[in-house]
N, C-alpha and C positions, 0 to 999 in steps of 0.2 A: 423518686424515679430510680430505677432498678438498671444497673450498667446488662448491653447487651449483651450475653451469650451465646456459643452455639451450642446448638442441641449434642448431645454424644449420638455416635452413627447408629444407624439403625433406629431411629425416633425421627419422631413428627410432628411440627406442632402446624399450630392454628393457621400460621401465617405460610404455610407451608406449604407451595402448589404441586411438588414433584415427591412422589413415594419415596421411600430409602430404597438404595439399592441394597439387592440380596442375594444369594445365590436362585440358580435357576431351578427347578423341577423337570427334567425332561420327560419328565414321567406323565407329564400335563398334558393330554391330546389336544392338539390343535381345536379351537372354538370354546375354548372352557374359559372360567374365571383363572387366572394363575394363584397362586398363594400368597398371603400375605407376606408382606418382608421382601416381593422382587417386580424387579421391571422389563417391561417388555417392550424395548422399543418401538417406535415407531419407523415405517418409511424403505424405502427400497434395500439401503441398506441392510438392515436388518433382516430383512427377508431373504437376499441375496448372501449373505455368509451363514444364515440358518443358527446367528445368535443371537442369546435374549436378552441381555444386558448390556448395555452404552461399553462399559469395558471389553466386553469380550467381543463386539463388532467391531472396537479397536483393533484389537491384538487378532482376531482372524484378520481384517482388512489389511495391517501391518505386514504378518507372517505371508500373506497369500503375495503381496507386493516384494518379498524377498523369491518365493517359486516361483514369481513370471521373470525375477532376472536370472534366476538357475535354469530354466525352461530355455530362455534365451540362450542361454550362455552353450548347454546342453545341446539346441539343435543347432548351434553354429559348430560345434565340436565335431555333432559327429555328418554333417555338412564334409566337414575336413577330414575326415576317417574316409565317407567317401568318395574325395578326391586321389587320395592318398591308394586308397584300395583300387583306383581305375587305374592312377598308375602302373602298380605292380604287375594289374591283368594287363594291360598289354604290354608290359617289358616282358611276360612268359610268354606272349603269343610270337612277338616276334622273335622270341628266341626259338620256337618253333613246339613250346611246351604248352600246357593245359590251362585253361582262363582261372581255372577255378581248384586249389588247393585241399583236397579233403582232410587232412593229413591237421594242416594251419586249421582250419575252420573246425576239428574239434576241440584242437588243444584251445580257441578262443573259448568256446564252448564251456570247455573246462574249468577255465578261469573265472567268468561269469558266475558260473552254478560254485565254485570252489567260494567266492567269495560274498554272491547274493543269495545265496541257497538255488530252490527251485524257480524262483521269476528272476535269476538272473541267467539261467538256465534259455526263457522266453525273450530276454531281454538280448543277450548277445545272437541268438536265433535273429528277432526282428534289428539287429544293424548288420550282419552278414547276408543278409536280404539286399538290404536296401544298399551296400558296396557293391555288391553281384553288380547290381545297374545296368550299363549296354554299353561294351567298347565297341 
C-alpha cells in the first residue's frame, strides 16, 4: 500500500469530484463550454459579482464589503457638508448678503477637477447641489 499524496495543483485524479482551479477566459461568451483548467462557479453569488472562480467571488465579495463601508462613510460626510453648507447660507442671509457664493463654489470646483481630474470636476458640481438645499 502506497502512503497518500496530494496531487500537484492543476491535476486531477480519479477520485477527484471538483476540476482544479484556473485562471478564467473572459473571452468565453456566456452558454459555452469554459476551458479546460478553470471553474465556474455555481449559485447566486457568482453571478452577482460577475466572477468565475470560488477565489475571485471571494476577493470581489471581500472588496465590494469594504465600498459599502466607504459609501457609508461617504454619504454620512457629505450628509454633514450639507449641514455645514445650510449654515453658512443663512448666516449670509441674515447678514443681509447672497444665499449662494459664486466666488466659493468655483474655487471648490477648482479643487475637485485640480485633484480628481474631469469627474471631480462632476463630482464637486453634484455636492454644491445638494448643499444649495432650501433655507
Amino acid at each position: 500500500m502506497t502512503p497518500s499524496t496530494t496531487p500537484p495543483a492543476g491535476t486531477t485524479t480519479a477520485d477527484s469530484a471538483t476540476p482544479p482551479a484556473g485562471p478564467a477566459d473572459p473571452a468565453t461568451p456566456a452558454g459555452t463550454a469554459t476551458p479546460a483548467g478553470t471553474a465556474t462557479p455555481a449559485g447566486p453569488a457568482a453571478a452577482d459579482t460577475g466572477a468565475r472562480t470560488d477565489a475571485a467571488v471571494g476577493a470581489v465579495s471581500a472588496d465590494r464589503s469594504v465600498i459599502d463601508d466607504l459609501d457609508r462613510r461617504i454619504i454620512a460626510l457629505v450628509r454633514e457638508r450639507m449641514a455645514v453648507s445650510a449654515g453658512i447660507q443663512r448666516a449670509r442671509i441674515a447678514s443681509g448678503g447672497r444665499r449662494i457664493s459664486l466666488a466659493r463654489e468655483t474655487e471648490v470646483i477648482g479643487t475637485y477637477s485640480g485633484r480628481l481630474g474631469r469627474p471631480g470636476t462632476a463630482l464637486a458640481m453634484a455636492l454644491l447641489e445638494l448643499g444649495r438645499g432650501r433655507v
